[in-house]
C-alpha positions as CSV (number, residue, x, y, z in Angstrom):
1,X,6.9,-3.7,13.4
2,X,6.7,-0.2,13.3
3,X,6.5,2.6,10.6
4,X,7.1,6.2,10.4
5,X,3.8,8.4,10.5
6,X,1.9,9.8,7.4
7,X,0.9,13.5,7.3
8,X,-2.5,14.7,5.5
9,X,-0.8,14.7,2.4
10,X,0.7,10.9,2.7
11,X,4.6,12.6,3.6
12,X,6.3,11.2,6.9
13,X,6.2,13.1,9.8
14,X,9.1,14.0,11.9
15,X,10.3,15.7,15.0
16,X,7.6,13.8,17.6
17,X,9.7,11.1,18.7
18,X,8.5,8.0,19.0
19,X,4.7,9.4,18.2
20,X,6.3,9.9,14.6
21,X,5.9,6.3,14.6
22,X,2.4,3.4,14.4
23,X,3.3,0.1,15.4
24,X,1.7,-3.5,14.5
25,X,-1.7,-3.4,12.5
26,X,-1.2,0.7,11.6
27,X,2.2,-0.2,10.6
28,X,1.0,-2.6,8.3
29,X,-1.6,-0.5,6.9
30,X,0.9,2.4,6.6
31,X,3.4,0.1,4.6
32,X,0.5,-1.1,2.2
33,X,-0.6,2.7,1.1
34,X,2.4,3.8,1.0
35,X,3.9,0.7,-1.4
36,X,0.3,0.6,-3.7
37,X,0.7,4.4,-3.9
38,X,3.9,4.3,-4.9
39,X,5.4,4.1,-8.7
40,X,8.4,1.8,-9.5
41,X,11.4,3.3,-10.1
42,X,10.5,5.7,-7.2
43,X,13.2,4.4,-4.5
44,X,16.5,4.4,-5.3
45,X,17.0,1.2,-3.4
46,X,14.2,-0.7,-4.3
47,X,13.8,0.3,-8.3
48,X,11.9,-2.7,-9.2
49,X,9.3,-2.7,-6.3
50,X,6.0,-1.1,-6.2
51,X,3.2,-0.3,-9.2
52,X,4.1,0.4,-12.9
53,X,1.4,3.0,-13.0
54,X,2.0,3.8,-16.5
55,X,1.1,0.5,-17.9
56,X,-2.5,0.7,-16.1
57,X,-3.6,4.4,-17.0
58,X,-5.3,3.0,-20.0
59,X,-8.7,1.1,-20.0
60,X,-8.3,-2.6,-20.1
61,X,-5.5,-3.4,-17.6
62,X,-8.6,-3.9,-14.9
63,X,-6.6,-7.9,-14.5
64,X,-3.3,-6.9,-14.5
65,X,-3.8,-3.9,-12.1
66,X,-6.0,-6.4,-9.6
67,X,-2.6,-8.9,-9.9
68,X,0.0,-6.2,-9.4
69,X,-1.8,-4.4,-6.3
70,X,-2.6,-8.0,-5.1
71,X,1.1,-8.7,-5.5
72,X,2.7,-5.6,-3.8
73,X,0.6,-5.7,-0.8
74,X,0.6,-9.6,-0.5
75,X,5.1,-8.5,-0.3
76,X,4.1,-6.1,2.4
77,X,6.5,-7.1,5.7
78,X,4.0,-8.7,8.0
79,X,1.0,-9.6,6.0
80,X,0.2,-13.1,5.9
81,X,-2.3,-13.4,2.5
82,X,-4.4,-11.2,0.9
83,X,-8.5,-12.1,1.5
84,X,-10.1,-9.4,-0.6
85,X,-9.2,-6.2,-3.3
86,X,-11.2,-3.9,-4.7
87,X,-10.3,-0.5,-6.4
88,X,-11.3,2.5,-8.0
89,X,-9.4,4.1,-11.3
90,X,-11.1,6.5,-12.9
91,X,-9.8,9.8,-14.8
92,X,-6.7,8.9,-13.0
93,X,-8.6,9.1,-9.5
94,X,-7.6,5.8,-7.2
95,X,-9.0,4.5,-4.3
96,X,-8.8,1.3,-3.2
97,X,-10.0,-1.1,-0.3
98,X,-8.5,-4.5,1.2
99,X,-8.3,-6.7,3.7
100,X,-5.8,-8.9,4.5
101,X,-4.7,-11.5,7.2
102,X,-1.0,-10.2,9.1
103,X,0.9,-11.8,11.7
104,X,-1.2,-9.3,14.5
105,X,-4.6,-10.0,13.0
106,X,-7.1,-12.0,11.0
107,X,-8.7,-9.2,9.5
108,X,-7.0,-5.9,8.0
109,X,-9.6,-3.7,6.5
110,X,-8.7,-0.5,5.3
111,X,-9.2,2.2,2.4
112,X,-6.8,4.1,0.5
């Protein structure tokens, strides 16, 4: 699998050839921020995907959030379950940290 390079401020880089690109693991992780930091409606060919942000801005979503981020990255291409979650939202601030099981790897652990 491969994915198209993030800059600093998460946009895709272009013009380095194939170093534009990560492969296996990094392509995974690269897929998984960029779908969990993404809202729906965002991608004209895939309306429906990604997080309904709105819905989970106010306090007492904590369940639903934890099911819709578990559910988007557990739809990633290439990951094989989802083994832990946690997150961060606070005065619209989000951070999160997972790790998941792909077809490359046991053990995915990254931050967003």
């Amino acid at each position: 699998m491969k994915f198209r390079s993030l800059d600093k401020n998460n946009d895709w880089n272009f013009g380095q050839g194939k170093n534009s690109y990560v492969q296996d693991n990094d392509a995974i992780a690269l897929d998984i921020k960029t779908a969990v930091l993404s809202w729906v409606g965002d991608c004209f060919f895939s309306k429906n995907d990604y997080i309904d942000w709105h819905r989970f801005l106010d306090k007492g979503q904590e369940e639903n959030l934890q099911a819709a981020l578990i559910s988007v990255i557990a739809q990633r291409q290439g990951v094989v379950s989802v083994t832990n979650l946690s997150y961060n939202l606070e005065d619209r601030d989000f951070s999160a940290e997972y790790d998941v099981v792909t077809i490359y790897s046991q053990s995915l652990k990254r931050k967003i």
